[in-house]
PDB file of the backbone (N, CA, C, O) and the ligand in Angstrom, with CONECT records:
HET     ZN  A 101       1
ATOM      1  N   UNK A   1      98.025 117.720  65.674  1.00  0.00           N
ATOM      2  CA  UNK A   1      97.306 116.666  66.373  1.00  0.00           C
ATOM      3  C   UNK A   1      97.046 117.019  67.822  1.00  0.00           C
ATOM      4  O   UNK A   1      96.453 116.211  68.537  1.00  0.00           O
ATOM      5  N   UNK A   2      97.471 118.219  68.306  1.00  0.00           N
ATOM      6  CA  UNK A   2      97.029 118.336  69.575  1.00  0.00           C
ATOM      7  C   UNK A   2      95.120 118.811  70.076  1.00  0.00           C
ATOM      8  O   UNK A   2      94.355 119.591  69.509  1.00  0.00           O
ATOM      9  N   UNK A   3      94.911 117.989  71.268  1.00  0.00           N
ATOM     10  CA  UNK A   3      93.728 118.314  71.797  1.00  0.00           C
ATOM     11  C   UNK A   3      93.501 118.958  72.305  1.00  0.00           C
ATOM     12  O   UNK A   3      93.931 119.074  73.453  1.00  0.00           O
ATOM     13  N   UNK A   4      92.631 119.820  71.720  1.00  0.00           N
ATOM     14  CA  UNK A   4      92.313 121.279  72.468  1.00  0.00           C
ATOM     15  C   UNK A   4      90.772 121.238  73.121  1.00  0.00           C
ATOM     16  O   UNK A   4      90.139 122.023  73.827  1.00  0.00           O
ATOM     17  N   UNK A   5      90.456 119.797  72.472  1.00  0.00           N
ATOM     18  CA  UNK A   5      88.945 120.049  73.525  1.00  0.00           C
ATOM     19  C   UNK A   5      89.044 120.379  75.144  1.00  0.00           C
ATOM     20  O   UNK A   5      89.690 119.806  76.021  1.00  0.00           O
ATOM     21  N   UNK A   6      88.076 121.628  75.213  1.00  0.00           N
ATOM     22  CA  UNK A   6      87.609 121.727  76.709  1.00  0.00           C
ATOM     23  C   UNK A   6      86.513 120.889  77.276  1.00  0.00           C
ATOM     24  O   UNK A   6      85.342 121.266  77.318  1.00  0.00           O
ATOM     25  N   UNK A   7      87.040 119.467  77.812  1.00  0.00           N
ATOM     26  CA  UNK A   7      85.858 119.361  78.565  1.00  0.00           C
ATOM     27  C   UNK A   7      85.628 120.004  79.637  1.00  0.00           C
ATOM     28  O   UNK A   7      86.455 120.443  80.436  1.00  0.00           O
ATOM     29  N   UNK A   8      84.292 120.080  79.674  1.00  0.00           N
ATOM     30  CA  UNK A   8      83.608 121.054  80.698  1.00  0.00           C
ATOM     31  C   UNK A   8      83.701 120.441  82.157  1.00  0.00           C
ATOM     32  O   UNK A   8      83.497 120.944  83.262  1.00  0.00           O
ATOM     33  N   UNK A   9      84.097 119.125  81.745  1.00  0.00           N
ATOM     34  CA  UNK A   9      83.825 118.312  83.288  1.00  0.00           C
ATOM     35  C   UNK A   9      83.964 116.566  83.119  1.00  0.00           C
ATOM     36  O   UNK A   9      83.184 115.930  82.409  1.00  0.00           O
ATOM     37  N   UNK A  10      84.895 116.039  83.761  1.00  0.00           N
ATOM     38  CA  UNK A  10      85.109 114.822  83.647  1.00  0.00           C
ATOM     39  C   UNK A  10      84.005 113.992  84.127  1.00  0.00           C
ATOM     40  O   UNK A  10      83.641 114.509  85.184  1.00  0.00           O
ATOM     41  N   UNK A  11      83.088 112.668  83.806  1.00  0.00           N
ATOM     42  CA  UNK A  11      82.737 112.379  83.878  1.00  0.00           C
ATOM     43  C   UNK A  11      82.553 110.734  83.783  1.00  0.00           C
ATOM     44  O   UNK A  11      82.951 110.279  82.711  1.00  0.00           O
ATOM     45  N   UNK A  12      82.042 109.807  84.675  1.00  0.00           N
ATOM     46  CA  UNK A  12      81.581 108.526  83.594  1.00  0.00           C
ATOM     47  C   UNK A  12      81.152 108.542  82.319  1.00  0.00           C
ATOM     48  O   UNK A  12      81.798 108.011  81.415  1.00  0.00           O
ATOM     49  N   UNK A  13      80.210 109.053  82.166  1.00  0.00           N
ATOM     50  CA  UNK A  13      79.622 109.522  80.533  1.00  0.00           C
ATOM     51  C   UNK A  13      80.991 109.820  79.575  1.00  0.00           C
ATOM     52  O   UNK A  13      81.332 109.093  78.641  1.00  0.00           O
ATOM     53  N   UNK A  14      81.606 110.881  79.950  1.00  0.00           N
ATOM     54  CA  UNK A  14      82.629 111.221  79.048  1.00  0.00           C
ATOM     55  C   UNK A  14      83.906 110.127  79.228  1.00  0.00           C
ATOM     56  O   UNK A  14      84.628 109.992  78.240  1.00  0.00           O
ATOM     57  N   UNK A  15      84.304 109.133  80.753  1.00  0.00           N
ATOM     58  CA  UNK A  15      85.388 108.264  80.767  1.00  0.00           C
ATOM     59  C   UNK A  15      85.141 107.030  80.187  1.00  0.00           C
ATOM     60  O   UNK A  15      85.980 106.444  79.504  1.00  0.00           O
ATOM     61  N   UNK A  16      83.892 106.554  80.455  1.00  0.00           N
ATOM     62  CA  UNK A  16      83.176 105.032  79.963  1.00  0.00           C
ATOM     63  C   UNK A  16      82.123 105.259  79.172  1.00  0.00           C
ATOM     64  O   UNK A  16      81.648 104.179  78.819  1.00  0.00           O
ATOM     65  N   UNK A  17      81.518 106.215  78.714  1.00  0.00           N
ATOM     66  CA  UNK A  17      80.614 106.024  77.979  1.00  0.00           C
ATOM     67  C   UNK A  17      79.447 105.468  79.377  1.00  0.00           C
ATOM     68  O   UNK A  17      78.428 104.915  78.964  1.00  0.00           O
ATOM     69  N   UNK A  18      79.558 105.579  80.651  1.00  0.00           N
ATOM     70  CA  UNK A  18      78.549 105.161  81.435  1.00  0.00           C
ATOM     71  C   UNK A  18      77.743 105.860  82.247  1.00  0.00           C
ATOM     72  O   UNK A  18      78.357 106.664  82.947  1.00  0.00           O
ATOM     73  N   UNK A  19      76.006 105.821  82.473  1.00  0.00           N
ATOM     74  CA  UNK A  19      75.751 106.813  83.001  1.00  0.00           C
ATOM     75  C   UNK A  19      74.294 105.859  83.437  1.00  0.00           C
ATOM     76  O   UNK A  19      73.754 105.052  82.681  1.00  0.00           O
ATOM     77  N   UNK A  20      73.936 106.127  84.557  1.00  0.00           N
ATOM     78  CA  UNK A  20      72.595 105.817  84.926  1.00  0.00           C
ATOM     79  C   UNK A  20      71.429 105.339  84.126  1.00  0.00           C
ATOM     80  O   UNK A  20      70.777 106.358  84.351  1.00  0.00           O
ATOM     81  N   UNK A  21      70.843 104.822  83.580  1.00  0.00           N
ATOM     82  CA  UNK A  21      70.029 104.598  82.931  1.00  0.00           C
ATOM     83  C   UNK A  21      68.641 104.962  83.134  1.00  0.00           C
ATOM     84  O   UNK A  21      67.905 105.208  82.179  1.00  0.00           O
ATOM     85  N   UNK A  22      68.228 105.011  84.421  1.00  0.00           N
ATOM     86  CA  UNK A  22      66.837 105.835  84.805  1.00  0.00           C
ATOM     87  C   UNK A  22      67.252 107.225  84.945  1.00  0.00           C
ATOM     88  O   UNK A  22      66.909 107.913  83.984  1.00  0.00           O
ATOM     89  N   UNK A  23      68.144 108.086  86.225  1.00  0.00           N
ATOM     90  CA  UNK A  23      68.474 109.304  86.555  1.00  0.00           C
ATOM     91  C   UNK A  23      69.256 109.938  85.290  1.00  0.00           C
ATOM     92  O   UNK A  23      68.857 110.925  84.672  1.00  0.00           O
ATOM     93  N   UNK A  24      70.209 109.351  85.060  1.00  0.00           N
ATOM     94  CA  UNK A  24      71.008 110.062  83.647  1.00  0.00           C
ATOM     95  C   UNK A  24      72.598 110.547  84.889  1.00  0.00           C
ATOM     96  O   UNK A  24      73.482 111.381  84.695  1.00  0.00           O
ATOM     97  N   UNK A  25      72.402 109.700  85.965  1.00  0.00           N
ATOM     98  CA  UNK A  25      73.548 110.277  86.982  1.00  0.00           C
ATOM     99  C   UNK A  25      74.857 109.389  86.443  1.00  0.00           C
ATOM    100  O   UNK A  25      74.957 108.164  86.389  1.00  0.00           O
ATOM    101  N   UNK A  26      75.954 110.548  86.010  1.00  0.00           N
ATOM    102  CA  UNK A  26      77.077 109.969  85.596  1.00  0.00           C
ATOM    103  C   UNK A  26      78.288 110.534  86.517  1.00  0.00           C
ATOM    104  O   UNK A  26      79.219 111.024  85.879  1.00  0.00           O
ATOM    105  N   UNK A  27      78.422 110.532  88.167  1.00  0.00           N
ATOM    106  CA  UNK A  27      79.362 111.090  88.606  1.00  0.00           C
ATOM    107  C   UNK A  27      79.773 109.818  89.383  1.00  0.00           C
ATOM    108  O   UNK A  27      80.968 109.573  89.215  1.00  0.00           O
ATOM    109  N   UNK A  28      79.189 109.009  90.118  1.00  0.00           N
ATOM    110  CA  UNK A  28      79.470 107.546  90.924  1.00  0.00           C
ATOM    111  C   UNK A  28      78.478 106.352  90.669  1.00  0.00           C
ATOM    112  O   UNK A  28      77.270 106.547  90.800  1.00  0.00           O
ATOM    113  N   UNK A  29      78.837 105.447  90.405  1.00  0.00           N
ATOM    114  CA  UNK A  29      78.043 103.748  90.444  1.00  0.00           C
ATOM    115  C   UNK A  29      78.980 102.974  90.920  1.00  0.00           C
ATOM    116  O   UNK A  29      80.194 102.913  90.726  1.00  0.00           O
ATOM    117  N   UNK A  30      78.107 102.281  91.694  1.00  0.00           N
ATOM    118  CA  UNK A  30      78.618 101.075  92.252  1.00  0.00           C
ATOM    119  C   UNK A  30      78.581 100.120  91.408  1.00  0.00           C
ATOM    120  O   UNK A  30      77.712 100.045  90.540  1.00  0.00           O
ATOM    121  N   UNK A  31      79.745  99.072  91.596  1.00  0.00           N
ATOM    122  CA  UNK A  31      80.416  98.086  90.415  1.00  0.00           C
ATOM    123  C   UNK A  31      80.533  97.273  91.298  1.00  0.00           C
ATOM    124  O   UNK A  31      80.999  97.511  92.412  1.00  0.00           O
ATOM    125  N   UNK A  32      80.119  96.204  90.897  1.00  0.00           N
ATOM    126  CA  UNK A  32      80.947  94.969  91.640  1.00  0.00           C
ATOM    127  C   UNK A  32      82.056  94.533  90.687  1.00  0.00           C
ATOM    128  O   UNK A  32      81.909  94.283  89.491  1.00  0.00           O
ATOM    129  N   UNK A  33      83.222  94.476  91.415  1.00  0.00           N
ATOM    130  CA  UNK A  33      84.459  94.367  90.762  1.00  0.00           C
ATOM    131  C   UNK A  33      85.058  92.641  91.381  1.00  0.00           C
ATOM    132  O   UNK A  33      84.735  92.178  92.475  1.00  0.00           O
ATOM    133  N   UNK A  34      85.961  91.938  90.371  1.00  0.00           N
ATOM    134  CA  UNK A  34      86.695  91.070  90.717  1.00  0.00           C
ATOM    135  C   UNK A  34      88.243  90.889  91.032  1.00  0.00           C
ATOM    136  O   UNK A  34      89.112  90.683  90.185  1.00  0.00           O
ATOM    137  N   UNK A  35      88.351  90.957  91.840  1.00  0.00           N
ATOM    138  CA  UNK A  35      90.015  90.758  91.976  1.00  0.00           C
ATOM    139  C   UNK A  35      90.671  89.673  92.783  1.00  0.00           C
ATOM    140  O   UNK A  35      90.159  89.092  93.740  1.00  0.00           O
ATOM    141  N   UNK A  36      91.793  89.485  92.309  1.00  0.00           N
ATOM    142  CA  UNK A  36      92.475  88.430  93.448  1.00  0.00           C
ATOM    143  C   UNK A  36      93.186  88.979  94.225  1.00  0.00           C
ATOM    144  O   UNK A  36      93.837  89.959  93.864  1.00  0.00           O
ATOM    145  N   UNK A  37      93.267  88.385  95.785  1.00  0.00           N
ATOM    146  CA  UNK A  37      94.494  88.589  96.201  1.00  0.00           C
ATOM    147  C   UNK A  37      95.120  87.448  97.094  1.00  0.00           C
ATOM    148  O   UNK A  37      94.600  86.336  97.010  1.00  0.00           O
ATOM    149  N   UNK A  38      96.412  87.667  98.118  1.00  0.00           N
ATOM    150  CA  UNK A  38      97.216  86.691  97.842  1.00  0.00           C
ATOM    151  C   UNK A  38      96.611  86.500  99.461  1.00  0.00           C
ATOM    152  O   UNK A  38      96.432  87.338 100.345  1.00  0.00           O
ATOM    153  N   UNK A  39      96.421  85.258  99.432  1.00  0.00           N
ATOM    154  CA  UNK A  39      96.294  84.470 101.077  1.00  0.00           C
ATOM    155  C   UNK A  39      97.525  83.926 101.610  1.00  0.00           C
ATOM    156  O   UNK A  39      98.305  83.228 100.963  1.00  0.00           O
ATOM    157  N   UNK A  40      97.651  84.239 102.696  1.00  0.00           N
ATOM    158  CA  UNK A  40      99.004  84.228 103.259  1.00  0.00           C
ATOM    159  C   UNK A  40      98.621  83.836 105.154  1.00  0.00           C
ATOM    160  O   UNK A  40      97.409  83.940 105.340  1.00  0.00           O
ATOM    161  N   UNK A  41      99.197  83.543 106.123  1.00  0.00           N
ATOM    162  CA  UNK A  41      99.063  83.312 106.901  1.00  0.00           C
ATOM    163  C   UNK A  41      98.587  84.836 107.624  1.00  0.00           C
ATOM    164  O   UNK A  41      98.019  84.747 108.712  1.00  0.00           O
ATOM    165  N   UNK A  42      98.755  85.893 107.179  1.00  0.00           N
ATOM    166  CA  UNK A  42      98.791  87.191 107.741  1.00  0.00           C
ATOM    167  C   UNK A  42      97.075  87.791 107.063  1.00  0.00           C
ATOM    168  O   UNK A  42      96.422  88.777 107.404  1.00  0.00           O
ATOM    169  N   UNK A  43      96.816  86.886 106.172  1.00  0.00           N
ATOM    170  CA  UNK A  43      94.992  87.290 105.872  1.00  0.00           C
ATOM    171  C   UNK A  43      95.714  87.331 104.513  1.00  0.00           C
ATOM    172  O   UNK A  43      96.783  86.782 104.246  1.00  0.00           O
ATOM    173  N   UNK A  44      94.599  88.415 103.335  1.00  0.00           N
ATOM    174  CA  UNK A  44      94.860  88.427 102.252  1.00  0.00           C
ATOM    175  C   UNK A  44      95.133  90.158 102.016  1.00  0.00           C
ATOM    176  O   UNK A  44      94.732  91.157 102.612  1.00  0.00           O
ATOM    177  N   UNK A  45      95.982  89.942 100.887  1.00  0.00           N
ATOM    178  CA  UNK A  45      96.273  91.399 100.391  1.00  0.00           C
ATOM    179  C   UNK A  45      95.792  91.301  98.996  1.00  0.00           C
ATOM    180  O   UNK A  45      95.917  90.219  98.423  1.00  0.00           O
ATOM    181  N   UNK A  46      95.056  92.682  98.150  1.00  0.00           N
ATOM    182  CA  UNK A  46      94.746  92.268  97.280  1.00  0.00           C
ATOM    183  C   UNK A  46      95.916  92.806  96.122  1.00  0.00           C
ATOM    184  O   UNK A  46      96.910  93.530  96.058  1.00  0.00           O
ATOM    185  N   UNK A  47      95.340  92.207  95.538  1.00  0.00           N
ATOM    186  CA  UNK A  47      96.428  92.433  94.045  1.00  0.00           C
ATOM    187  C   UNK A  47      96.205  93.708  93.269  1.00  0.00           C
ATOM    188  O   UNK A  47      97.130  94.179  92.608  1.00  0.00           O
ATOM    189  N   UNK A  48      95.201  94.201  93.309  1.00  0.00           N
ATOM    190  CA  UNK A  48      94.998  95.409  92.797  1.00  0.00           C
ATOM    191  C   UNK A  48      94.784  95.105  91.749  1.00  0.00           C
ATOM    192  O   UNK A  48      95.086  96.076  91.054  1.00  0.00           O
ATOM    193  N   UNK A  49      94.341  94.123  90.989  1.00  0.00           N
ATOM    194  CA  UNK A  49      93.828  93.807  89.642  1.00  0.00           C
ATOM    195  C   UNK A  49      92.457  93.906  89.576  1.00  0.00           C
ATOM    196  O   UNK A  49      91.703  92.992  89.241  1.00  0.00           O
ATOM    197  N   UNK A  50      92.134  95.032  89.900  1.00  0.00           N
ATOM    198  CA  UNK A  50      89.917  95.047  90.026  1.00  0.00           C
ATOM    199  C   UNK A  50      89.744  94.947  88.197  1.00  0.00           C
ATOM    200  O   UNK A  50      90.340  95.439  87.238  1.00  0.00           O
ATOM    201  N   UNK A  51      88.730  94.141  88.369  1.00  0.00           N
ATOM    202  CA  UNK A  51      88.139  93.739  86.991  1.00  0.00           C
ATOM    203  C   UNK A  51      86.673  93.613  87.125  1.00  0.00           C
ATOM    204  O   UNK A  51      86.134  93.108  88.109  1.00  0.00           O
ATOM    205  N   UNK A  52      85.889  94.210  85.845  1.00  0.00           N
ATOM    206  CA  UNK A  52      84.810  94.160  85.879  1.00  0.00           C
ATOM    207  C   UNK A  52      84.536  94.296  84.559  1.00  0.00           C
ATOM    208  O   UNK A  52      85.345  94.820  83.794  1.00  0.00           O
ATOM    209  N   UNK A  53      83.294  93.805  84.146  1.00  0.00           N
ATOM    210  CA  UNK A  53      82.983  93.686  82.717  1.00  0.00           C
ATOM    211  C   UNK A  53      81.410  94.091  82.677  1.00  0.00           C
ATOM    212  O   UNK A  53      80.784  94.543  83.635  1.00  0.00           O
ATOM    213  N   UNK A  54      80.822  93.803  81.189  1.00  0.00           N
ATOM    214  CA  UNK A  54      79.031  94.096  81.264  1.00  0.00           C
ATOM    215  C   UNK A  54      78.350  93.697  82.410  1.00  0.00           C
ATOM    216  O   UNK A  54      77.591  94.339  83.136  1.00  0.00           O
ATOM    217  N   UNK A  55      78.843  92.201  82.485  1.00  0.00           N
ATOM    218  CA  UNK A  55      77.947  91.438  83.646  1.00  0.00           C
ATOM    219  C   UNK A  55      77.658  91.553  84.870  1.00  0.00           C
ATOM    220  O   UNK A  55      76.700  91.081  85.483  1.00  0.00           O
ATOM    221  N   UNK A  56      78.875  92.472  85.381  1.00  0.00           N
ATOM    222  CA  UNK A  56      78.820  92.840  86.797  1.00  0.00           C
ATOM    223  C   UNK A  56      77.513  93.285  87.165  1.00  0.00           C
ATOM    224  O   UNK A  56      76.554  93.250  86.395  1.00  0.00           O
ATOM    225  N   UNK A  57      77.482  93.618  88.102  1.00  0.00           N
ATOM    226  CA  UNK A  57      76.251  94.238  88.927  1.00  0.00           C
ATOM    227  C   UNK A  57      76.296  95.350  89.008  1.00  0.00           C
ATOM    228  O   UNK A  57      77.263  95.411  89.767  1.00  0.00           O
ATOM    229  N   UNK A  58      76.005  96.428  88.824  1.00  0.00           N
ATOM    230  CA  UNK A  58      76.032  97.488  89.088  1.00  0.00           C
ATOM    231  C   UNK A  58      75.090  98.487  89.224  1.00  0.00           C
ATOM    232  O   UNK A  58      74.156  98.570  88.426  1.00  0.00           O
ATOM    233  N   UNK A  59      75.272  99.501  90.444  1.00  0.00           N
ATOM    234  CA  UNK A  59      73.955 100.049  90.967  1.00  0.00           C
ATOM    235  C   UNK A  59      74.286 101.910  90.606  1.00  0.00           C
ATOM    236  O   UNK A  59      75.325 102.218  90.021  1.00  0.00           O
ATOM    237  N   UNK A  60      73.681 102.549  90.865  1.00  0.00           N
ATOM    238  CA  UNK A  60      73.356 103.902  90.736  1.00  0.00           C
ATOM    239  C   UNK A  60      73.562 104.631  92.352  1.00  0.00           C
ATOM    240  O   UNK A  60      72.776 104.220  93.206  1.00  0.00           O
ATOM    241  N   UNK A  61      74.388 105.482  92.695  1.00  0.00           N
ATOM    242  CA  UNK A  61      74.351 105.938  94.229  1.00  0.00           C
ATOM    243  C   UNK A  61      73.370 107.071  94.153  1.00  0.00           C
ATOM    244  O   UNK A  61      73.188 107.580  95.259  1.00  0.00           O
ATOM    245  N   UNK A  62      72.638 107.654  93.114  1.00  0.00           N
ATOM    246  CA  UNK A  62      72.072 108.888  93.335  1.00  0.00           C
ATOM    247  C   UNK A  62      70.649 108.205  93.185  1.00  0.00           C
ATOM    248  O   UNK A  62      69.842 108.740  93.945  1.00  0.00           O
ATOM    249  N   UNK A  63      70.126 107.218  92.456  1.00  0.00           N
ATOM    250  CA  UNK A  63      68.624 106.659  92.585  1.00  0.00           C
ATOM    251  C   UNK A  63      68.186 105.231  92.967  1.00  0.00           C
ATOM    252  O   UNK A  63      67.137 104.681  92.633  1.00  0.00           O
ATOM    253  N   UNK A  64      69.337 104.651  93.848  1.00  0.00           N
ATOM    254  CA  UNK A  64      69.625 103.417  93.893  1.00  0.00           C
ATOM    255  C   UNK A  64      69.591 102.170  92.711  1.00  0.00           C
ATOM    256  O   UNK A  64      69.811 100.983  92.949  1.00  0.00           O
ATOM    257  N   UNK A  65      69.301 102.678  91.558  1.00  0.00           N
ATOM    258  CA  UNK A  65      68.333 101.876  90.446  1.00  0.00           C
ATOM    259  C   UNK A  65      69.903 100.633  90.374  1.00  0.00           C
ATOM    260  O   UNK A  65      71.044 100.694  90.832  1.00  0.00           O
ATOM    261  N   UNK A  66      69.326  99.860  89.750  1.00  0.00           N
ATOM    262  CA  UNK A  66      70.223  98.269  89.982  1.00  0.00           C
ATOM    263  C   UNK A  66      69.955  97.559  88.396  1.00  0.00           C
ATOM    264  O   UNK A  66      68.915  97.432  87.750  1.00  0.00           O
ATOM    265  N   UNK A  67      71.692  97.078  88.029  1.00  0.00           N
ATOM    266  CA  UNK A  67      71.244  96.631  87.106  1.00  0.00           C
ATOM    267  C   UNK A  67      72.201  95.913  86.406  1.00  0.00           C
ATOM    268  O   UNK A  67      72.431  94.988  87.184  1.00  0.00           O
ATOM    269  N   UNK A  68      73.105  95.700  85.159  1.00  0.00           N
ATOM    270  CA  UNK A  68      74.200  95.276  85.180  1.00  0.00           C
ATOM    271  C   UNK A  68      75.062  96.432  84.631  1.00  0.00           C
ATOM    272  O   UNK A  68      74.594  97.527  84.317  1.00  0.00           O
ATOM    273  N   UNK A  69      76.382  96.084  84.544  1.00  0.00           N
ATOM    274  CA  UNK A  69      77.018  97.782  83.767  1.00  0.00           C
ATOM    275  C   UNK A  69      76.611  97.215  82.314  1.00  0.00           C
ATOM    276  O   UNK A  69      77.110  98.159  81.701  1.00  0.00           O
ATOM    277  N   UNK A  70      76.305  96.736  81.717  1.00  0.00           N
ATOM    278  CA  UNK A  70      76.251  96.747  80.719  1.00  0.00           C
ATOM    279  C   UNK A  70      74.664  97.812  80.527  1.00  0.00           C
ATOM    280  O   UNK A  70      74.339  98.525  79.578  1.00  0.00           O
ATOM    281  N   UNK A  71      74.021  97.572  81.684  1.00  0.00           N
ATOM    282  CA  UNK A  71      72.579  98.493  81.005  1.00  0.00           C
ATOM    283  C   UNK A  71      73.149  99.728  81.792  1.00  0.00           C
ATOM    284  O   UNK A  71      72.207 100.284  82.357  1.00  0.00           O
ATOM    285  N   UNK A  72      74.231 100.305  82.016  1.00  0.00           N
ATOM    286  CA  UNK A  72      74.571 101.459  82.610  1.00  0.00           C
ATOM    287  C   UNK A  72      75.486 102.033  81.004  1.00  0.00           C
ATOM    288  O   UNK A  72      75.670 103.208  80.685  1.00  0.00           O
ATOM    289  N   UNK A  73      75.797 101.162  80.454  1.00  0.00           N
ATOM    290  CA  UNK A  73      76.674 101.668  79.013  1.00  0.00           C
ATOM    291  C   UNK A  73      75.759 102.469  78.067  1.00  0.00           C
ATOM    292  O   UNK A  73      74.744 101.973  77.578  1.00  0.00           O
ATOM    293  N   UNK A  74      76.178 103.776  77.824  1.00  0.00           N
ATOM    294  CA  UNK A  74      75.550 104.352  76.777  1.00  0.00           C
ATOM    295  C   UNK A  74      75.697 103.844  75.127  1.00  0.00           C
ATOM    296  O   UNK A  74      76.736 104.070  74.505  1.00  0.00           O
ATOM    297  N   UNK A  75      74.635 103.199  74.563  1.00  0.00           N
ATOM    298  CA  UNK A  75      74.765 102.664  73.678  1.00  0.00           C
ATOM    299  C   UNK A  75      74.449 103.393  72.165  1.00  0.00           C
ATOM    300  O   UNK A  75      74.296 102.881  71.056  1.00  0.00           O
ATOM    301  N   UNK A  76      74.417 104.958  72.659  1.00  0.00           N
ATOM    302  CA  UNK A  76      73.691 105.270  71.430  1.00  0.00           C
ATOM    303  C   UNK A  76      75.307 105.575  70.446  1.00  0.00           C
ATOM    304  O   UNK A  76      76.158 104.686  70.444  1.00  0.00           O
ATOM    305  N   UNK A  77      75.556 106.961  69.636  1.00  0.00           N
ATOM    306  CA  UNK A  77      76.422 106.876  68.844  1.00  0.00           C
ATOM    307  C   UNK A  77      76.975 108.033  69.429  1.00  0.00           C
ATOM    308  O   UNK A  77      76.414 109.070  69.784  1.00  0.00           O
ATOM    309  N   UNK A  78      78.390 107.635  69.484  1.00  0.00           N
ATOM    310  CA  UNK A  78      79.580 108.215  70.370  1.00  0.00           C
ATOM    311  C   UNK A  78      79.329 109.806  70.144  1.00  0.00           C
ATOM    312  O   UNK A  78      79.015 110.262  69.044  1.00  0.00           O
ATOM    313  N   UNK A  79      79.524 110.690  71.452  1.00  0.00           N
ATOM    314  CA  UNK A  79      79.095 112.084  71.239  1.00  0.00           C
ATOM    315  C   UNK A  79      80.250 112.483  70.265  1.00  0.00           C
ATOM    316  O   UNK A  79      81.337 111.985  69.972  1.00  0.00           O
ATOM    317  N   UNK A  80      79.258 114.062  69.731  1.00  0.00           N
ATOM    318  CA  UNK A  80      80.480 114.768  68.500  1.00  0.00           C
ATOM    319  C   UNK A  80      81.806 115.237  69.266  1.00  0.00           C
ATOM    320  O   UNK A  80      81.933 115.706  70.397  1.00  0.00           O
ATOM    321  N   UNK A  81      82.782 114.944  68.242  1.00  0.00           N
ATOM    322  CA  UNK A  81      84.002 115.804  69.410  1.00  0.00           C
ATOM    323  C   UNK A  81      83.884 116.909  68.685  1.00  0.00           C
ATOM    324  O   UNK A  81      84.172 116.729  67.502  1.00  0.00           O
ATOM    325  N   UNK A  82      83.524 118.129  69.003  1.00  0.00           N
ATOM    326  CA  UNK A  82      83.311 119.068  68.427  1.00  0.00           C
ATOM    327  C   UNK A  82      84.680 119.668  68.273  1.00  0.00           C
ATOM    328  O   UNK A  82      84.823 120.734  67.673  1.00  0.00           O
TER     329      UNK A  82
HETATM  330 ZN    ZN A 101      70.226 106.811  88.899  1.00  0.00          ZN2+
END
């Protein structure tokens, strides 16, 4: 049972299945993420619980293109693990 695939290169595409939808750029997107954190007299600290789902917003840093992550999800059929 051990994995011997070489990936060639870590990626969104290869971590989320996510990748640009106009450019095909799968190395950074911007997410709008949700998290809480704790309000306190000293400001807030966050919790480190970032959450984000389809709906978020999410943009492209290499073609600015804008959209939700869900149209950033590659929807076709999961690549071969060769
Ligand atoms: Zn793009």
């Amino acid at each position: 049972m051990s994995s011997t695939t070489a990936k060639p290169r870590c990626d969104l595409r290869s971590e989320y299945d996510m990748a640009c939808p106009r450019c095909g750029q799968a190395d950074t997107l911007s997410v709008e993420i949700t998290c809480t954190a704790t309000l306190s007299i000293n400001g807030t600290e966050d919790n480190g619980d970032h959450y984000w789902d389809e709906a978020s917003s999410c943009g492209c840093d290499a073609c600015d293109y804008r959209g939700t992550a869900g149209e950033f999800r590659i929807n076709t059929v999961k690549a071969v693990q060769a």
